[in-house]
C-alpha positions as CSV (number, residue, x, y, z in Angstrom):
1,X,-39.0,3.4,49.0
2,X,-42.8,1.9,48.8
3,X,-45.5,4.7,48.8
4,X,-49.4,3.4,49.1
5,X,-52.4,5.3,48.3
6,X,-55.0,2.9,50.2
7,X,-58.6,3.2,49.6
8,X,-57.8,6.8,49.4
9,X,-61.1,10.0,49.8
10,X,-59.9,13.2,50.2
11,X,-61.8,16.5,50.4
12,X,-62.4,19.3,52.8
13,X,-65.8,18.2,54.0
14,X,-66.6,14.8,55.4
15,X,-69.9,14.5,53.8
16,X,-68.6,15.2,50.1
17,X,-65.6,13.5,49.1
18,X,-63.4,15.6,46.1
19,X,-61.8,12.4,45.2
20,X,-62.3,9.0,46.2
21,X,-61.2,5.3,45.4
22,X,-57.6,5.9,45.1
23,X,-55.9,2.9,45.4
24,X,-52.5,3.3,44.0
25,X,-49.0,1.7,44.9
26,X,-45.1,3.3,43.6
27,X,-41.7,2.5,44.4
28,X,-38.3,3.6,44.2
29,X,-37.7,4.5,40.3
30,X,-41.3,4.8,39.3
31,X,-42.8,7.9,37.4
32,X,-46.6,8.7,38.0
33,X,-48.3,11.6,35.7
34,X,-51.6,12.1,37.1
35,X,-54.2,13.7,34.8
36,X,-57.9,15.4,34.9
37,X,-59.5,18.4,34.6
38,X,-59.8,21.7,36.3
39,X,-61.3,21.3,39.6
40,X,-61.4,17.6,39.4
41,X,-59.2,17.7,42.9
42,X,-55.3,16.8,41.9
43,X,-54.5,20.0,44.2
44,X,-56.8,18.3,47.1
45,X,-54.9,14.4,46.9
46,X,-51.6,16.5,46.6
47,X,-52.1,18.1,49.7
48,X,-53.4,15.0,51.0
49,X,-50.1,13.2,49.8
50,X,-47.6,15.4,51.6
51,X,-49.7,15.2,54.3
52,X,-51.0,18.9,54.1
53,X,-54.9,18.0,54.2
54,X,-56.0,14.8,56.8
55,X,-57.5,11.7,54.5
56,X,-61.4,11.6,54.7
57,X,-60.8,7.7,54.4
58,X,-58.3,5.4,53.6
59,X,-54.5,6.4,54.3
60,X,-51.1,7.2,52.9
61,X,-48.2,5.0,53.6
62,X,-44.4,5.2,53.3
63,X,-42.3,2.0,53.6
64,X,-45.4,0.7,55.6
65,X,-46.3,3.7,58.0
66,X,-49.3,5.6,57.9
67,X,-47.2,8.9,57.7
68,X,-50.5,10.4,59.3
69,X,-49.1,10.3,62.5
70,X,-45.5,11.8,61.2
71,X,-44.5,15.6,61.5
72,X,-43.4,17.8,59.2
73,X,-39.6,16.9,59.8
74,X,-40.2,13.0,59.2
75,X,-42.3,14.1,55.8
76,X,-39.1,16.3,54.6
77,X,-37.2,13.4,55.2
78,X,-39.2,11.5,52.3
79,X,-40.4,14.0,50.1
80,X,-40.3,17.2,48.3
81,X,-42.5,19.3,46.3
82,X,-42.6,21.9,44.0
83,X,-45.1,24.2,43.3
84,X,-46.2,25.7,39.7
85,X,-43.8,27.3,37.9
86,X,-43.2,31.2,39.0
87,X,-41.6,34.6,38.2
88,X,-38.5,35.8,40.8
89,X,-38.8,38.4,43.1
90,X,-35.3,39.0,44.0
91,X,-32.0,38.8,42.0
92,X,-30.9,35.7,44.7
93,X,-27.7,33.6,42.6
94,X,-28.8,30.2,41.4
95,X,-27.1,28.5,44.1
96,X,-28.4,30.7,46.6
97,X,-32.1,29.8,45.8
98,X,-30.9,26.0,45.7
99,X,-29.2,25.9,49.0
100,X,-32.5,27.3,50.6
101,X,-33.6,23.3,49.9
102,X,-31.5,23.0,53.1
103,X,-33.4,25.1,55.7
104,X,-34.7,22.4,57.1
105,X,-31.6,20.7,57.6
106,X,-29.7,23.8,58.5
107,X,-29.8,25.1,62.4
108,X,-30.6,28.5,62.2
109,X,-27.8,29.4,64.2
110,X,-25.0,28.5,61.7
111,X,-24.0,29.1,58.3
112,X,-24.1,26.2,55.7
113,X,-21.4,23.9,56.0
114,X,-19.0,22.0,53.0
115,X,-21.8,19.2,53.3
116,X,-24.6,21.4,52.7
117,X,-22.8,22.8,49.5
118,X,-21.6,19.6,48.2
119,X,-25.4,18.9,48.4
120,X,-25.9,21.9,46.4
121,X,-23.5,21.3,43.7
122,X,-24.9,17.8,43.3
123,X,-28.1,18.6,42.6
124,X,-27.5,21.6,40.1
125,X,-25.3,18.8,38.3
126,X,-28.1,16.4,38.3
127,X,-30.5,18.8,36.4
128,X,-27.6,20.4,34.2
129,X,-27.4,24.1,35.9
130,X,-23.8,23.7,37.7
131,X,-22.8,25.9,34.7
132,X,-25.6,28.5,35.9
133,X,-24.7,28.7,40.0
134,X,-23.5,32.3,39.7
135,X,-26.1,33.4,37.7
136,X,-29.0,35.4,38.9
137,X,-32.0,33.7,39.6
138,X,-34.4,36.5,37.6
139,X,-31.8,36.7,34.6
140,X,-32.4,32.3,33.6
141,X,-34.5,31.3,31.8
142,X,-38.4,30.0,32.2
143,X,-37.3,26.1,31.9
144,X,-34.1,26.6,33.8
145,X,-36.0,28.4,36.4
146,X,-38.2,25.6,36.8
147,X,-35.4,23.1,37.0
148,X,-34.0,25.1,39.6
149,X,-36.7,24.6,41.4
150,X,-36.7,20.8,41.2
151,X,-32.6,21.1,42.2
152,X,-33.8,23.1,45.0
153,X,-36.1,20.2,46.3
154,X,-33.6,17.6,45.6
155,X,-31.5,19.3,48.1
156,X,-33.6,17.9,50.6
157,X,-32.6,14.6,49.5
158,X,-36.0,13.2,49.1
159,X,-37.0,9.7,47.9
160,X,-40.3,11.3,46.6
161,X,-40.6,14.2,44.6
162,X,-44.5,15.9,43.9
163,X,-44.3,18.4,41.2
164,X,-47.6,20.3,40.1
165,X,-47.5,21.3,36.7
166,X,-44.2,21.4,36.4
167,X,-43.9,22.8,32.6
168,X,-47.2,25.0,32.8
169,X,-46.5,28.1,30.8
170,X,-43.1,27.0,29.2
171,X,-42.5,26.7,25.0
172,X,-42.2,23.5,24.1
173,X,-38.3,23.1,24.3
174,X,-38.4,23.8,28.1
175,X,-41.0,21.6,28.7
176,X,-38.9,18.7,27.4
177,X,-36.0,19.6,29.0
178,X,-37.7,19.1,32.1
179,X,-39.5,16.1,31.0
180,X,-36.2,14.7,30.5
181,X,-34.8,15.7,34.0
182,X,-37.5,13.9,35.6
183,X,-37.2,10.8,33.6
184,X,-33.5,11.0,34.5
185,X,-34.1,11.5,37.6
186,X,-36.1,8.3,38.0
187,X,-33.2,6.3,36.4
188,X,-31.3,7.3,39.4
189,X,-33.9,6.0,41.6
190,X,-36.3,8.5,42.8
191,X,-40.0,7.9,43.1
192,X,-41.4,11.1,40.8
193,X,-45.6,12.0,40.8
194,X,-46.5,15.0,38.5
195,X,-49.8,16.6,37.6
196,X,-50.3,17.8,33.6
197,X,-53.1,18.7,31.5
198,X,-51.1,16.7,28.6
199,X,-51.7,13.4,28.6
200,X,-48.7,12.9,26.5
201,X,-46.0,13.4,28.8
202,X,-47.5,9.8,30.1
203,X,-45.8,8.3,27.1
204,X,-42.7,10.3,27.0
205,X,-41.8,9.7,30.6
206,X,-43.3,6.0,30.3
207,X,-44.9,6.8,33.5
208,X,-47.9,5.0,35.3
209,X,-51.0,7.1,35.1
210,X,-53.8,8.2,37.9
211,X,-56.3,9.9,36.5
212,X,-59.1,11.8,38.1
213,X,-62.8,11.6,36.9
214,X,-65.4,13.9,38.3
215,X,-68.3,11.7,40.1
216,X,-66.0,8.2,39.5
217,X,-63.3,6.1,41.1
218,X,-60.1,7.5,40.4
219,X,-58.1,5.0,37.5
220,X,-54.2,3.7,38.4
221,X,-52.0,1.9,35.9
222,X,-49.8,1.8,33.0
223,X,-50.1,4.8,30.9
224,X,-51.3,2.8,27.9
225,X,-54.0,1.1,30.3
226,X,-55.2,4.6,31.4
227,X,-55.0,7.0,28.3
228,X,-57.8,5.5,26.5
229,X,-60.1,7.2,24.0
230,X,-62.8,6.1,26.2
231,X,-61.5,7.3,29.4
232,X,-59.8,10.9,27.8
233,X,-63.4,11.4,27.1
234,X,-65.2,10.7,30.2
235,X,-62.5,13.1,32.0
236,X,-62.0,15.9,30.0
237,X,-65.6,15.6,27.4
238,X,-63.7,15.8,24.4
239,X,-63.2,13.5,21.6
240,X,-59.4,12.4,21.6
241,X,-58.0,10.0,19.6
242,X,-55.0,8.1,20.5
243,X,-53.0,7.1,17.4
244,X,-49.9,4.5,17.5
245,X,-46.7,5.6,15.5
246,X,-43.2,4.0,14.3
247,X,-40.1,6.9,14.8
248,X,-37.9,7.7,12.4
249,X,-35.4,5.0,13.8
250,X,-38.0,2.8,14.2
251,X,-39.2,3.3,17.5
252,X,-43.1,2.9,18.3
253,X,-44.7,6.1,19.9
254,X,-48.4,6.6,20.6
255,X,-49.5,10.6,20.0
256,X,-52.5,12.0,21.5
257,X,-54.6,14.1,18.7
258,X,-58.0,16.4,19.7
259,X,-60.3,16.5,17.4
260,X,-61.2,19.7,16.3
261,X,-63.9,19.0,13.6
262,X,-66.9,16.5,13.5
263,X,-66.1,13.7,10.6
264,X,-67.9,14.7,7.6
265,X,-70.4,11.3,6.8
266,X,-71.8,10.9,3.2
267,X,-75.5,9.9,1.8
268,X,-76.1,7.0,-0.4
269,X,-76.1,9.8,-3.4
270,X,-72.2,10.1,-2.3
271,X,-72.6,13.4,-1.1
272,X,-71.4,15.1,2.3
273,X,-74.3,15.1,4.8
């Protein structure tokens, strides 16, 4: 699968484009962590994406069609998203909530057949709940809820997956457990996008970056191309330095530190100014 953001403006009114200058290509296998700040409009080309919100300009393409002119049905076919992380309402079992991915490919008028649960079991394997599938839904935890909620749109059996914020409001231990599920995921060949306010899951997932800038051209490419100093700063107005590290076993890892306190500078007695 080939998706192509194409001279890409999005917004709700034609005269004043939210985002603009999105030119941005991914394929089968690739992992895309888009970044910028509150109200910068990741919501608006996610909506624009799944083909929620018309382009103001440009276009989205899959495998070469404009899926403009597709209906919701053809768009389920390709993609799937998942929402912010959220509390349960009901006590539904794990692979109750997870078969729900198959609405769309359920008729209404009969019950789920052995296909539709092999598909079920599948993807609570892939993200390492098929131990959980009796379990209630409200009695997991925050990180396995949100992997639920990825194995629920995998039952879709998309070739795309949009997730928004997908570890907002989980510890840090949940939040890589899902970072690895996704690059996992990829490995097996999906085509992942995410939105994050931390510009470090870039690294861990080695994902290409898009990252939004209020007033400027939106920036596509590797995550090491992106995640500049420079750039962290025009997005977010906060001094970020960007620091390259070897692992314990000798791996090399860049970590992303704020800086908290202006850098004390001395006068020519030697004394902090």
């Amino acid at each position: 699968m080939r998706i192509e953001l194409n001279n890409l403006s999005c917004g709700y009114d034609r005269q004043k484009p939210i985002v603009f200058g999105v030119d941005m290509t991914l394929n089968s296998g690739d992992v895309c962590c888009m970044l910028g700040p509150n109200g910068v409009g990741k919501t608006t080309l996610f909506k624009t994406v799944i083909n929620l919100l018309p382009p103001l300009s440009g276009q989205v393409s899959i495998d070469g069609q404009n899926i403009r002119r597709w209906n919701p049905q053809q768009v389920s076919r390709y993609l799937a998203y998942v929402a912010q992380a959220h509390a349960p309402v009901f006590p539904y079992l794990v692979k109750e909530v997870a078969m729900m991915g198959r609405l769309g490919q359920i008729n209404s008028l009969r019950q789920p057949s052995r296909d539709d649960h092999d598909i079920v079991e599948q993807a609570l394997e892939d993200v390492g709940l098929r131990h959980l599938r009796d379990a209630p839904y409200s009695q997991i935890s925050g990180g396995e809820r949100q992997l639920l909620m990825i194995a629920r749109a995998l039952c879709q059996q998309p070739q795309l997956l949009m997730l928004d914020e997908p570890t907002a409001n989980l510890d840090y231990g949940n939040m890589l457990l899902v970072m690895k599920t996704l690059r996992r995921l990829a490995d097996k060949g999906m085509c992942i996008i995410f939105t994050t306010h931390m510009p470090d899951q870039a690294f861990m997932c080695e994902a290409k970056t898009i990252m939004l800038r209020r007033g400027q051209a939106a920036l596509f490419g590797n995550a090491a191309q992106v995640i500049t100093s420079r750039n962290l700063y025009e997005a977010y107005q906060a001094e970020i330095q960007i620091l390259e590290i070897i692992s314990a076993d000798g791996i090399p890892l860049k970590v992303i530190v704020p800086r908290l306190r202006e850098e004390r500078r001395e006068n020519n007695s030697g004394k902090d100014i």
